[in-house]
C-alpha positions in Angstrom: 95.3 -127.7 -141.3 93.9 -125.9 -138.2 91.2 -128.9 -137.5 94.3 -131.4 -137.7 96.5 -129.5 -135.5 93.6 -129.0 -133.1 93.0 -132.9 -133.0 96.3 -133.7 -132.9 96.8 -131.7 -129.7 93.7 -133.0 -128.0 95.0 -136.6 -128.7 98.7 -135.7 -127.3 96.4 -133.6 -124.1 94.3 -136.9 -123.6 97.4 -138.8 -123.9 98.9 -137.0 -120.9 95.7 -137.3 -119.0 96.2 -141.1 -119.7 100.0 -141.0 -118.4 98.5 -139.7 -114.9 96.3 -142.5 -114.7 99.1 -145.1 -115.3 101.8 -143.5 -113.0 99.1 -143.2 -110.2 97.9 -146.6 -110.6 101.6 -148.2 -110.5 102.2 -146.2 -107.3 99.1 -147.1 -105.8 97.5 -150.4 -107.6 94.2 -148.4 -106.7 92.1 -147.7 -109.3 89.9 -144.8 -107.6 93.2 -143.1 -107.1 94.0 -143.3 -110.7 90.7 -142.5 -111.8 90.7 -139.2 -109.5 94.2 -137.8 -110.6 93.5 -138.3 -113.8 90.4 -136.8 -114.0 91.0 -134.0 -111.9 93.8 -133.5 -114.2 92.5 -134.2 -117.5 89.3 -132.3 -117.3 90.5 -129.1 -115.2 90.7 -125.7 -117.6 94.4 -124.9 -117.9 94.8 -128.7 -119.5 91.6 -128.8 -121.3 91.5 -125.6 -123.1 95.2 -125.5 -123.9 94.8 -129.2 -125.2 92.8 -128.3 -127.9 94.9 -125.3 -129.2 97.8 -125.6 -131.1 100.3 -125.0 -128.3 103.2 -126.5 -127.3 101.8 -127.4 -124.0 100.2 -130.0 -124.2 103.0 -132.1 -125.6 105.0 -131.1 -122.5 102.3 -132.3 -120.5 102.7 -135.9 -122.1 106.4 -136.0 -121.9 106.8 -134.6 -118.2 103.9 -137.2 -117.1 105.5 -139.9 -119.1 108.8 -138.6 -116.8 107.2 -139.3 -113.7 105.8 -142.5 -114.6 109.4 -143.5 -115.5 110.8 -142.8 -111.9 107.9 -145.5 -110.4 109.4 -147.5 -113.2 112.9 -146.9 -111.8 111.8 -147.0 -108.3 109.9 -150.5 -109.0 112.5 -152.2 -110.8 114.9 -154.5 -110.0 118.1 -153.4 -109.2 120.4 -155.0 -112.0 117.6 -153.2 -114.5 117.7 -149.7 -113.2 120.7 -148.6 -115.2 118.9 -149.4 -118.4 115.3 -147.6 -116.9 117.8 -145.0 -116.3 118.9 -145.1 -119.9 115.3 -144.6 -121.2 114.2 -141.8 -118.7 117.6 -140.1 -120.1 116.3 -140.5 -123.1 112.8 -139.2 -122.7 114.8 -136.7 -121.1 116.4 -135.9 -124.2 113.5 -135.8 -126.2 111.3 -133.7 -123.6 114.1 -131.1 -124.1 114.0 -130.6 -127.6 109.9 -129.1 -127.1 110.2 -126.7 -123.7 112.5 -126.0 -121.4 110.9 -126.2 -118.7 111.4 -129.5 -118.1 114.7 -129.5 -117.4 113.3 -127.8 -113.8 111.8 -131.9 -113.7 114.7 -133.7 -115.3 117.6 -132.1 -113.1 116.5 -133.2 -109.7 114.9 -136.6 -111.0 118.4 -137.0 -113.1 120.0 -136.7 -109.7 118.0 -138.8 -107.8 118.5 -141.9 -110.3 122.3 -141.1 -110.6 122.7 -140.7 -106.8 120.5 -144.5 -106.4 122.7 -146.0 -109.0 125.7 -145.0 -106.8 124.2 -146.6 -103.7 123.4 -149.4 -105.0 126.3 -150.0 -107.2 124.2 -150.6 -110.0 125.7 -149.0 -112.8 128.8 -149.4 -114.7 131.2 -146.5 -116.3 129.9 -147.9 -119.5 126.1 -147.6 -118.6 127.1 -144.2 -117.3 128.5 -142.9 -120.4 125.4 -144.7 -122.6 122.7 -143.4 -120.9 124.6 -139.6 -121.6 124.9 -140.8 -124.9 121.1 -141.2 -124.7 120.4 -137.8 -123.8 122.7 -136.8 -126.7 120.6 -138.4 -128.9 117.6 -137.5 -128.3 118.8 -133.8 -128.6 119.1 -134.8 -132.5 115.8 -133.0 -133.6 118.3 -129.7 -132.8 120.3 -130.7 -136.1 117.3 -129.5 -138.6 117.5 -126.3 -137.1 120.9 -125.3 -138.6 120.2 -127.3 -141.9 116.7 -125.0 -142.2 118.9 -121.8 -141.8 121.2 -122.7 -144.2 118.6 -123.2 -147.1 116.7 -120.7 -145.4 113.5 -122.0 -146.9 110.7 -121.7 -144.0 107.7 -119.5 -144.1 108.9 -118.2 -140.8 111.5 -119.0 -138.1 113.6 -117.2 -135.4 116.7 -116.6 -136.0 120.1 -117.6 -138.1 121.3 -120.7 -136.5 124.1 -120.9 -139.0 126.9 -120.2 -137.1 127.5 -121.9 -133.7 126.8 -118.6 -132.0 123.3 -118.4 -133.6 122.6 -122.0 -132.8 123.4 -121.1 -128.9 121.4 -117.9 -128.9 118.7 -119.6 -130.1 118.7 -123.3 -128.5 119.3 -120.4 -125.0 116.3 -118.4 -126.3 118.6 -115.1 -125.3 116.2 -113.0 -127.4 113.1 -114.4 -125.8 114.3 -114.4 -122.0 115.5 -118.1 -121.5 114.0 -119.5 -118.7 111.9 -115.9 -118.2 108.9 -114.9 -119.5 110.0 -112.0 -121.4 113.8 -110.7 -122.6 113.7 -107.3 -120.4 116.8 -107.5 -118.3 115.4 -104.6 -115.8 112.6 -106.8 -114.1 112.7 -109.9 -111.9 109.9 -112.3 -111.1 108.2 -111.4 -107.8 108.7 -114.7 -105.6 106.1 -114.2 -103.0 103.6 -113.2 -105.3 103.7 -115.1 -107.6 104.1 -118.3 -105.2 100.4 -116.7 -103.8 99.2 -116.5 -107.3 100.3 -120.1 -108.0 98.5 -121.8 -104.9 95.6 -119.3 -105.5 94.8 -120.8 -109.5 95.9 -124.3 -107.9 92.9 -124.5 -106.2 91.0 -122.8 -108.9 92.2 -125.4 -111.2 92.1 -128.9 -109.4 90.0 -127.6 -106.0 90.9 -127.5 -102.5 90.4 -131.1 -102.0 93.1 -131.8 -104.5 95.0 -130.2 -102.2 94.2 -131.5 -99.2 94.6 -135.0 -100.4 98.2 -133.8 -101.3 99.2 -132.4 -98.4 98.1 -135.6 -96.6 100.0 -137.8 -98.8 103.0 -135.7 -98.2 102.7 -135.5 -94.6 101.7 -139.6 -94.2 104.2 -140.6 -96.7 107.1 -141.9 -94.6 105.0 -144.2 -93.2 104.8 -146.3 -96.6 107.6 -148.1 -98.4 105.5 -148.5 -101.2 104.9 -144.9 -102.2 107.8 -143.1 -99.8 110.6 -142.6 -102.1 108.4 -141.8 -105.6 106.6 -138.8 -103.2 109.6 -137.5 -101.8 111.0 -137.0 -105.8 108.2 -135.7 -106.8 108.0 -133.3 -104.4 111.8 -131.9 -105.2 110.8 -131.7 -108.6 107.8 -129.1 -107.8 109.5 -127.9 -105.2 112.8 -127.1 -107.7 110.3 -126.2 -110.6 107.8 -123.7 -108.4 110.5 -121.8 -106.7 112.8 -121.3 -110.0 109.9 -120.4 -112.2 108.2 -118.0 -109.8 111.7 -116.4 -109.6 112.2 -116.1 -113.0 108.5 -115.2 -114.3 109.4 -111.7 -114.6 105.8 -110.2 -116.0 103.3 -108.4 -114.5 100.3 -110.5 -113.8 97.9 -107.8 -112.6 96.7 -107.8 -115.8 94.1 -110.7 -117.0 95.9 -111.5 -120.1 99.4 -111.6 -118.6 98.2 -113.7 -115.8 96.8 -116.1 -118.5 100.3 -116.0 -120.1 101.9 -116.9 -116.8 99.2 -119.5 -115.4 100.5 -121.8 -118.9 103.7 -122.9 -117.2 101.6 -124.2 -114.0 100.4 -127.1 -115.6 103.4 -128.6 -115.7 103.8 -128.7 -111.5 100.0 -129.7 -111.5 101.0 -132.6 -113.0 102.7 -134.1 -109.9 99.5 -132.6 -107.8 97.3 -134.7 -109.1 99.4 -137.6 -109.0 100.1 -136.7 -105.3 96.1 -136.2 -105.0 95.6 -139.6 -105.7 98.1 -141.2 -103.4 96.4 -138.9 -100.9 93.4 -141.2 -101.6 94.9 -144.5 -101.0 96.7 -143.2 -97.8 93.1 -143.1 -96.7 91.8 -146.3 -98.0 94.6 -148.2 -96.9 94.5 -148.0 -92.9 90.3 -148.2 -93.4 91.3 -151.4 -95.1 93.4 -152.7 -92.3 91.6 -151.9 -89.2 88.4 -152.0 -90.0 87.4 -155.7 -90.9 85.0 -155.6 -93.9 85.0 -152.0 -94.4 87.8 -152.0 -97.4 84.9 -152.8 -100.0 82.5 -149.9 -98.6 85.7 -147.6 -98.8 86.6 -148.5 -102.4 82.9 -148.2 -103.5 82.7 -144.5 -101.6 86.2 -143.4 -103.1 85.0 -144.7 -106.7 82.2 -142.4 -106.1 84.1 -139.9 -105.5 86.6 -139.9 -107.7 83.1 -140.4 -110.3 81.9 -136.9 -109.0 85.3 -135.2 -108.4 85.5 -136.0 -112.8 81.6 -134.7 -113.1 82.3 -131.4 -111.0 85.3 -130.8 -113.4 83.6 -131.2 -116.8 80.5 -129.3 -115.6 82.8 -126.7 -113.8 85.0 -126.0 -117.5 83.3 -127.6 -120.5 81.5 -124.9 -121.6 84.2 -122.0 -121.0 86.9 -125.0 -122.8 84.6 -125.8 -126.0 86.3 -124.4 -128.9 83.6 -126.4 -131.5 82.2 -122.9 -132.6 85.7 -120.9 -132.0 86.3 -119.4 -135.8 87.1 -116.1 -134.3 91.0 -116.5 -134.8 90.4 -117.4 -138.8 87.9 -114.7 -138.9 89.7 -112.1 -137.2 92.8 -113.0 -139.9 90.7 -112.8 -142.9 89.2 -109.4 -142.4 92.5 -108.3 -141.6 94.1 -109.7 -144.7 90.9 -108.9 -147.0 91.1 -105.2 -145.7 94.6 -104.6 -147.7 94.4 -104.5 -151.6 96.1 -106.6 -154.0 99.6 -106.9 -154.0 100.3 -105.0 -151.2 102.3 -105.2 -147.6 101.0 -104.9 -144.4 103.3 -104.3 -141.2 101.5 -105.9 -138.3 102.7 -105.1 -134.7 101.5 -107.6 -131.7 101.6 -111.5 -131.5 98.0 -112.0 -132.5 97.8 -109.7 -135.6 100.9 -110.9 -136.9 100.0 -114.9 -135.9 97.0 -115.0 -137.1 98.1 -113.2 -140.5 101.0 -115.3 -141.4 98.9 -118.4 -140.0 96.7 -117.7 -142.9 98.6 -116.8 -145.2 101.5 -119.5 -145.1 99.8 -122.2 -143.9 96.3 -122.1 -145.9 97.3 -119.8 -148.9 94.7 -117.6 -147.9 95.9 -114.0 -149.6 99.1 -115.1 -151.1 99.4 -111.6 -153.0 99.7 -109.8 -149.6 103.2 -109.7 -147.6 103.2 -109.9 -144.2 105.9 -107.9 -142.5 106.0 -108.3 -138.3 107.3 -105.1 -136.9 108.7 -106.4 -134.1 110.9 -109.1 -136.1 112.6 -106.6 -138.1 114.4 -105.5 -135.1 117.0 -108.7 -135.4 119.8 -109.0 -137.8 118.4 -111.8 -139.0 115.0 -111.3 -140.2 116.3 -110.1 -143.8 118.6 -113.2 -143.9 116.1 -115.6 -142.8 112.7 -114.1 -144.4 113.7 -112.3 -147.7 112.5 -115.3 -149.8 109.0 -115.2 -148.4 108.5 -111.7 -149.5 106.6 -110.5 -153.2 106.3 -106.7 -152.5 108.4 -105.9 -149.4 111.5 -103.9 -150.3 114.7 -103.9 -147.6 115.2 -100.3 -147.9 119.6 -99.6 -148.7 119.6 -103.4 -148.6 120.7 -103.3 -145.0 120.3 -106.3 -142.3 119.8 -103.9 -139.2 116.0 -102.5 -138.6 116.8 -99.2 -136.6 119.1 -100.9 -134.1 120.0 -98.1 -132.0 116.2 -98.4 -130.4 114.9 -102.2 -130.6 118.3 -104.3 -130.1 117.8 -106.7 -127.0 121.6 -105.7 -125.9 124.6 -104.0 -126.8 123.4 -100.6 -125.4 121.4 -97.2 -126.8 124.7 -96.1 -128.8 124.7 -98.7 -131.8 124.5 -97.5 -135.2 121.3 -98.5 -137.5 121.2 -98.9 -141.1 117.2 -97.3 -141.9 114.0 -96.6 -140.1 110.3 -96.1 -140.8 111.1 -93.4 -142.9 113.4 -95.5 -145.3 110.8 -98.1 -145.7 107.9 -96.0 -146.3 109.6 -94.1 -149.0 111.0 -97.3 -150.6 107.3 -98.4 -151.0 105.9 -95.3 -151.7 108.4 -94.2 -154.6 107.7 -98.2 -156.1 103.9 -97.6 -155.9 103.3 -101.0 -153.6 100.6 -99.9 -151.1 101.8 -100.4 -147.8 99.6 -100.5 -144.8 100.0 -100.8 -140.7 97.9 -102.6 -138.0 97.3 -102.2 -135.4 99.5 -99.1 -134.9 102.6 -98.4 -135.3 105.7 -99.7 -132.8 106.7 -97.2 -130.3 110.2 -95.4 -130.3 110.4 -94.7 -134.4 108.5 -91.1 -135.1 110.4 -89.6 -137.9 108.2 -90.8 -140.4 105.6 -88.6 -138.9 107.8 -85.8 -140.3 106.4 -86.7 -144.0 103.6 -89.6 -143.9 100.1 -89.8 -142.3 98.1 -93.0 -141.0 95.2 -93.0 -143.1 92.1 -95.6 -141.6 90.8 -97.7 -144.5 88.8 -100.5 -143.5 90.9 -102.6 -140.7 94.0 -100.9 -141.8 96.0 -97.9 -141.7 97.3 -96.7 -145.0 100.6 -95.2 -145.1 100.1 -92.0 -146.9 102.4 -89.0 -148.2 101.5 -85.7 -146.5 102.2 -84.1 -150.1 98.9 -85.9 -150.4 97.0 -84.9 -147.8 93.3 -85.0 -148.0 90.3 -82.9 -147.1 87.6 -84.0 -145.6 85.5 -84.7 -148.1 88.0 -87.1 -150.3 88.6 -88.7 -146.5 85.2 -89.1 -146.6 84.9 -90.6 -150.3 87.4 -92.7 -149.7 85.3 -94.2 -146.4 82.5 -94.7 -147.7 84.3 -95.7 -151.4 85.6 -98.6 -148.8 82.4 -99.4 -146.5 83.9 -102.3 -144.5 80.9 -104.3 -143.3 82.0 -104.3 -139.7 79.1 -105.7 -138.8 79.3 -109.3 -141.0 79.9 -112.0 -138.3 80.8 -110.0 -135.3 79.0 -112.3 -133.4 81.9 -113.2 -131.4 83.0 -109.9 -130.3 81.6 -110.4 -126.8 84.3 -111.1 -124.9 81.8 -113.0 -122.4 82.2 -116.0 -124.5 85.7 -116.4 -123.7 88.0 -117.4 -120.7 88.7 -113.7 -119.5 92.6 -114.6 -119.6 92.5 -115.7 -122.9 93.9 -114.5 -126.5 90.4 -115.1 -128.0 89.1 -112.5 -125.0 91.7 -110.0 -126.0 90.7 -109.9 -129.7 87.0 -110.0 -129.2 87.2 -106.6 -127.2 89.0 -104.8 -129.8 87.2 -105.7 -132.3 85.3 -102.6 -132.6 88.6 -100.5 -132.6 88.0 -101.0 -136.4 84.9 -99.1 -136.4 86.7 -96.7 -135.1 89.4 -95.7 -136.7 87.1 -94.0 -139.9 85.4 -91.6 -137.6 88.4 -90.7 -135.0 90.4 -89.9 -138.2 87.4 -87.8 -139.9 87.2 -86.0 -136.4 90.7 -84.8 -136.4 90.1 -83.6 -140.4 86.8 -81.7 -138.8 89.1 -79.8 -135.9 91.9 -79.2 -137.8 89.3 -77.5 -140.4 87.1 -75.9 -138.4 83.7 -77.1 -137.1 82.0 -74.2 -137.7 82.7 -74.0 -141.3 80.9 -78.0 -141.7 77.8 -76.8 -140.1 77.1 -74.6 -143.1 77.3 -77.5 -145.7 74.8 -79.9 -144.5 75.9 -82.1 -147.0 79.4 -82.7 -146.0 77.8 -82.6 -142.1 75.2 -85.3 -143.1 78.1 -87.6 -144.1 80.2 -87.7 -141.2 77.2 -88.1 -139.0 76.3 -91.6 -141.7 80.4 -92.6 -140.9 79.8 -91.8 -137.0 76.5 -94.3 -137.4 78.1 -96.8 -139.3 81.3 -97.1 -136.4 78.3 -96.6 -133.5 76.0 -98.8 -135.0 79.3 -101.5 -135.3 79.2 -101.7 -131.6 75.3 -102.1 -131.0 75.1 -105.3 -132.7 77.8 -107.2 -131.6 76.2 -110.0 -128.9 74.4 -113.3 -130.3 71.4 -112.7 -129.4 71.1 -109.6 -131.5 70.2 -107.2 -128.4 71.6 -103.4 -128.3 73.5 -104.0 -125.5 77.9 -103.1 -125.0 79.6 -106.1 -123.6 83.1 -104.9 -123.8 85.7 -103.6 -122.0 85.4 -100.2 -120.1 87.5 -98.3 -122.7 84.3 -98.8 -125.3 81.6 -97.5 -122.8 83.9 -94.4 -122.9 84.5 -94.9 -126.8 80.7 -95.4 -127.3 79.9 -92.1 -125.7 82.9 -90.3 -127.2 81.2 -91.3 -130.8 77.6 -90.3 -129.3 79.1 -86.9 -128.3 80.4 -86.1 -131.7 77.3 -86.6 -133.2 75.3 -84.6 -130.7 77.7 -82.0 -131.0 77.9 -81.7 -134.5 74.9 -83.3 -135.4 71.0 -81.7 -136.1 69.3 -80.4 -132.5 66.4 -82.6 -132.7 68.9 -85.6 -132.3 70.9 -84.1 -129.9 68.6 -85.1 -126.6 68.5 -89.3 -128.2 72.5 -88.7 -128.6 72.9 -86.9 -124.9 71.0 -90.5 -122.8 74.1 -92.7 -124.7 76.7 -90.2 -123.6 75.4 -90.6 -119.9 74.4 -93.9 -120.1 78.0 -95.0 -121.3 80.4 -92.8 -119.4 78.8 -93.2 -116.3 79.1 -96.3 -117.2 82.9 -96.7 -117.5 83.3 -94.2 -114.2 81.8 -97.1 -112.3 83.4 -99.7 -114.1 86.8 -98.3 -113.5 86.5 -96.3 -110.4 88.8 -93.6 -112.5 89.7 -90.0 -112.3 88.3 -87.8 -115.3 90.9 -86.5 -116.3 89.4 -85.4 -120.0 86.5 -83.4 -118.4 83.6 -85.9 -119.1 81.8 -85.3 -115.9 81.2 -81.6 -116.8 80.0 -82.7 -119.8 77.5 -85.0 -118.0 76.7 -82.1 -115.2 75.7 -79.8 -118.1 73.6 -82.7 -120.0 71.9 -83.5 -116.6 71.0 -79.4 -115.8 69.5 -79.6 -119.5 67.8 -82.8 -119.6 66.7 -83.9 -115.5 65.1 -86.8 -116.7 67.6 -88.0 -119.1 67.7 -91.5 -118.2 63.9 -92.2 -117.5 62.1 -90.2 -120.0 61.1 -92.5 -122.8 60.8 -89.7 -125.5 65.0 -89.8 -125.6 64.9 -93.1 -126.3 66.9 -93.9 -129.8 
C-alpha cells in the first residue's frame, strides 16, 4: 500500500508541475517560459520531496495550479463564455476545498475578480449566478461520507463524531486542530514580520534568486502588456491575500528545524504563482529583444531555452539526492520494531504524531501486528475517541466506561474547572487487574502524575512497561529481565544518521532518536544501582559485570549506527552528552584498568556537545572533565587509551 500511495502522489506532484507548464504557456505562448516555471517548480525540494510522500500536498498543488490556469482560461475567453469558465473554476473551487483549506486564501480573491468581471461586462445572468454557487455546492459533496462514516463508525481511524451538525462544523472548521493555524493553542499568534522574512528567505532557497528577479520584473513591467496585465495583477492578490493571512495565522515557533519544516509545507502553495510569474518575467525580456532588435528574437529564444535547460539541471542536481526516497524504509522500520517490541495481545499507548502514525499505519493498513492495540494518547483527550475508535480495539479496556479522558487537563476549551471521568491511574489498573500487558512509548503525556503514586515505567526493548510498584524489582531481576529481552538494537540501524535526511524533516527527527532505545535499559538499571547503593554492587562482581555488558550493549548501539560501518556519533548534541553520560557510568562503576579507555569518550563526547551547543553546564560535567584532564594530561593524544 505504501509503494502505491507513494506513486500515486508523485503522479498527482508531476501533474501539478505539468499544470505550471500549461498556465505559463497560455499566458505567454513561449515555450522557454513554460519550460523554466515548470521546472523550477517541479524539481525544487519543498515540491519534490513532499510529492513523493503520502501527503496531502501535493494534491493541493495540482488543484491550486489547475486554479490559476482556469483564470487565463477566463481571462482569454470570450465574453458570452466566461460565465460558464466561471462555472467550472467554481467548481474546481469546490472540489479544491474538500482537500485543504488553504486554498480558499486563492479561491476568495480570484472568486472576486471573476464575479466583479462578470458585473462589468454584463456577462452573467441571475441564473448563471445561482448555478455556478450551485457548482461550488456540489463539489463540496465528498463532505457527505464524513457523517455517513461516523454513523457506522467503521474506520480504522478518524477525527471526530460528525454525527450531529455541531460535530460536522467543528470538524469541516478544524476547531480542534487550529483552523486556518498551525496549531489549536489560543495563547499564541503567528509573528507577521518574521515569518514574512522567513518566507522570502526559503523562497529563494527553493526556486533561487533569479526566480525572483524574473518575478519582480514581470510585476513591475506588467502594465505595459495587455496580454499578460490582468492574469499578473490576480495573481499577485492571491499571494499577496494568501502570504499575509498565513504568516499571520502560522502561530508556531519556527526556530526549531522541524517546526520550520512543518511551517515551510504551506509555501508551496504561493510558489506556485512565483514560478508562473518567473516565467512571464522571461518573456517580458524576450519580447522587446524581439521587437527592436531585427534578427535577434531567434538568438534570444535559443539563449532563454538554454537557460531555462540549466535553470532545470541546477535544480535536480541541487535536490535529487536529499529528495530520493528509493532506499527510505526507515518509517516501516522504525514501526516494526516498535510494534515487535510489545508481546502478544497486548496495548501500547503511543504519545507524538510519528510513533503513533507509523504504528497504526502498520497495523491498519498492512496487518502488520494485528494482536497489538494501538491506543494514541493524545486522542483520548476528545469525547469522541471512545465513540469513534471502540470497535478497532481487542485488549484496550475504557476504564468506568466513560467518554471523557481526564478532561479537566487536555480539553481544547471550556476552561481548567471541567469535571473528568478517569485518568492514567484508572486505565492502568483496568489492564493490570485483567492481566493485558500494557506498555508506553515514547513517554508518558505531560500533566497526568497520579499513576506515579502506584506504577513504575519499566524499559523493555523499545517500550516502557507499565508495572505495579507492589512488584517492584531488584536489580538483578531488572537485569534478567534485560538481558531475558536483548533487543538487537543494532539490526538495520543503518539509517539512524540523521545526515541522510533533509534536516527539517520527520525522517531526520526519528533517525536521531533512534538510540534513545538503547538507552532506556541502562538509565533505568542506573537509577536501581543509586537507589541501592553503589557501593554494595562493587562487592558482587557478578551483578557489577552485568550492568557494565547492559551499559556496552546501549554504548555499543550508538557506535555502529553510520553506513559505512565507522565508530563515529552522527547525531544530535543531546547523544554526545548521552554517549559520555553512558561512558562515565562504566568508568565509574566499572574495573580500574578500563577506566583511562572509558575517561578519552567522556572528554571526547562532552566537549563535544559544549561546542556544539555553546551551553552552560549546569550538571557539573566540566569538573568532571578538569579532574580527568589533571589525571590523564594526554588523554586525547595518547594511543594507549585508545578503546
Amino acid at each position: 500500500k505504501q509503494w502505491y500511495q507513494r506513486r500515486v502522489r508523485g503522479f498527482v506532484g508531476g501533474l501539478a508541475a505539468f499544470m505550471v507548464y500549461l498556465t505559463t504557456y497560455k499566458i505567454t505562448k513561449f515555450i522557454p517560459s513554460a519550460m523554466f516555471a515548470s521546472s523550477v517548480f517541479g524539481f525544487s525540494h519543498l515540491i519534490w520531496f513532499h510529492s513523493v510522500g503520502a501527503e496531502i500536498f501535493s494534491l493541493n498543488n495540482l488543484f491550486c495550479s489547475t486554479l490559476l490556469y482556469w483564470v487565463v482560461r477566463f481571462e482569454q475567453a470570450h465574453t458570452s463564455n466566461k460565465a460558464w469558465v466561471a462555472m467550472e473554476a467554481s467548481f474546481l473551487s469546490g472540489l479544491s476545498m474538500c482537500n485543504q483549506h488553504t486554498s480558499a486564501l486563492f479561491i476568495g480573491p480570484i472568486g472576486a475578480w471573476m464575479f466583479l468581471s462578470l458585473i462589468k461586462d454584463k456577462a452573467i445572468t441571475m441564473e448563471q449566478f445561482v448555478k455556478t454557487g450551485i457548482a461550488f455546492v456540489v463539489a463540496l459533496t465528498p463532505y457527505i461520507q464524513l457523517p455517513i462514516s461516523s454513523f457506522y463508525a467503521k474506520a480504522y481511524s478518524t477525527w471526530g463524531d460528525q454525527r450531529t451538525f455541531q460535530g460536522f462544523i467543528k470538524h469541516v472548521s478544524r476547531e480542534e486542530y487550529g483552523t486556518f493555524r498551525l496549531t489549536a493553542d489560543d495563547s499564541t499568534t503567528g509573528d507577521l514580520i518574521s515569518n514574512i522574512v522567513t518566507y522570502t528567505q526559503d523562497l529563494i532557497h527553493e526556486l533561487t534568486v533569479v526566480t525572483l528577479c524574473l518575478t519582480l520584473l514581470c510585476v513591475l513591467t506588467a502594465w505595459k502588456s495587455t496580454q499578460i496585465r490582468n492574469v499578473v495583477y490576480v495573481y499577485v492578490s492571491a499571494m499577496f491575500v494568501y502570504i499575509m493571512f498565513f504568516c499571520n495565522q502560522a502561530n508556531i515557533d519556527h526556530s526549531r528545524a522541524l517546526m520550520k519544516g512543518v511551517l515551510e509545507r504551506f509555501w508551496m502553495q504561493s510558489n506556485i504563482p512565483v514560478s508562473i510569474l518567473a516565467g512571464c518575467g522571461m518573456w517580458c525580456i524576450y519580447t522587446p529583444i524581439k521587437m527592436k532588435f531585427e534578427g535577434a528574437g531567434k538568438v534570444a529564444y535559443a539563449l532563454l531555452t538554454v537557460g531555462a535547460l540549466l535553470m532545470a539541471t541546477f535544480q535536480i542536481h541541487s535536490n535529487y539526492t536529499i529528495c530520493d526516497m528509493s532506499n527510505n524504509y526507515i518509517m516501516r522500520d522504525y514501526g516494526r520494531k516498535l510494534l515487535d517490541s510489545a508481546p502478544k495481545n497486548s496495548v501500547v499507548m503511543v504519545e507524538g504524531d510519528m510513533p503513533s502514525l507509523t504504528s497504526r499505519y502498520l497495523r491498519y493498513c498492512e496487518f502488520y501486528r494485528e494482536d497489538v492495540d494501538i491506543v494514541d494518547q493524545e486522542l483520548i483527550g476528545f469525547a469522541w475517541y471512545k465513540p469513534m475508535h471502540k470497535h478497532i480495539f481487542k485488549h484496550y479496556i475504557f476504564p468506568y466506561d466513560g467518554d471523557l479522558y481526564y478532561k479537566k487537563l487536555l480539553a481544547r476549551k471550556g476552561g481548567a474547572n471541567v469535571p473528568y471521568t478517569y485518568d492514567f491511574h484508572a486505565v492502568f489498573d483496568a489492564h493490570v487487574q485483567s492481566g493485558i500487558p500494557i506498555y508506553i512509548y515514547p513517554f508518558m503525556k505531560h500533566g497526568d502524575e497520579r499513576y506515579k503514586e502506584s506504577y513504575d515505567l519499566l524499559p523493555v526493548n523499545m517500550l516502557y512497561k507499565v508495572q505495579h510498584k507492589k512488584q517492584a524489582l531488584t536489580v538483578e531481576e531488572f537485569l534478567d529481565l534485560a538481558f531475558e529481552h536483548d533487543y538487537n538494537f543494532n539490526e538495520n540501524m543503518d539509517y539512524c544518521n540523521g545526515g541522510l535526511y533533509p534536516e527539517r524533516s520527520w525522517e531526520n527527527v526519528i533517525a536521531e532518536s533512534c538510540g534513545h532505545t538503547a538507552f532506556f535499559p541502562p538509565e533505568h538499571a542506573h537509577r536501581l544501582i543509586t537507589e541501592n547503593n553503589a557501593h554494595t554492587l562493587k562487592e558482587n562482581q557478578a551483578t557489577l559485570r552485568r550492568i557494565l555488558k547492559l551499559y556496552k550493549r546501549a554504548y555499543d548501539a550508538l557506535t555502529v549506527t553510520l553506513p559505512d560501518g565507522t565508530e563515529e556519533l552522527m547525531f544530535s548534541a543531546g547523544h554526545n552528552k548521552n554517549y559520555g553520560v553512558l561512558a562515565y557510568l562504566i568508568y565509574s562503576y566499572g574495573p580500574k584498568e578500563d577506566a583511562p579507555k572509558y575517561a578519552r569518550i567522556i572528554v571526547q563526547q562532552w566537549e563535544t556537545y559544549f561546542n556544539r551547543t555553546g551551553e552552560v553546564d549546569q550538571d557539573g560535567l566540566k569538573g568532571v572533565l578538569k579532574s580527568i584532564h589533571d589525571r590523564y594530561p594526554d588523554i586525547l593524544t595518547n594511543p594507549k587509551y585508545d578503546m
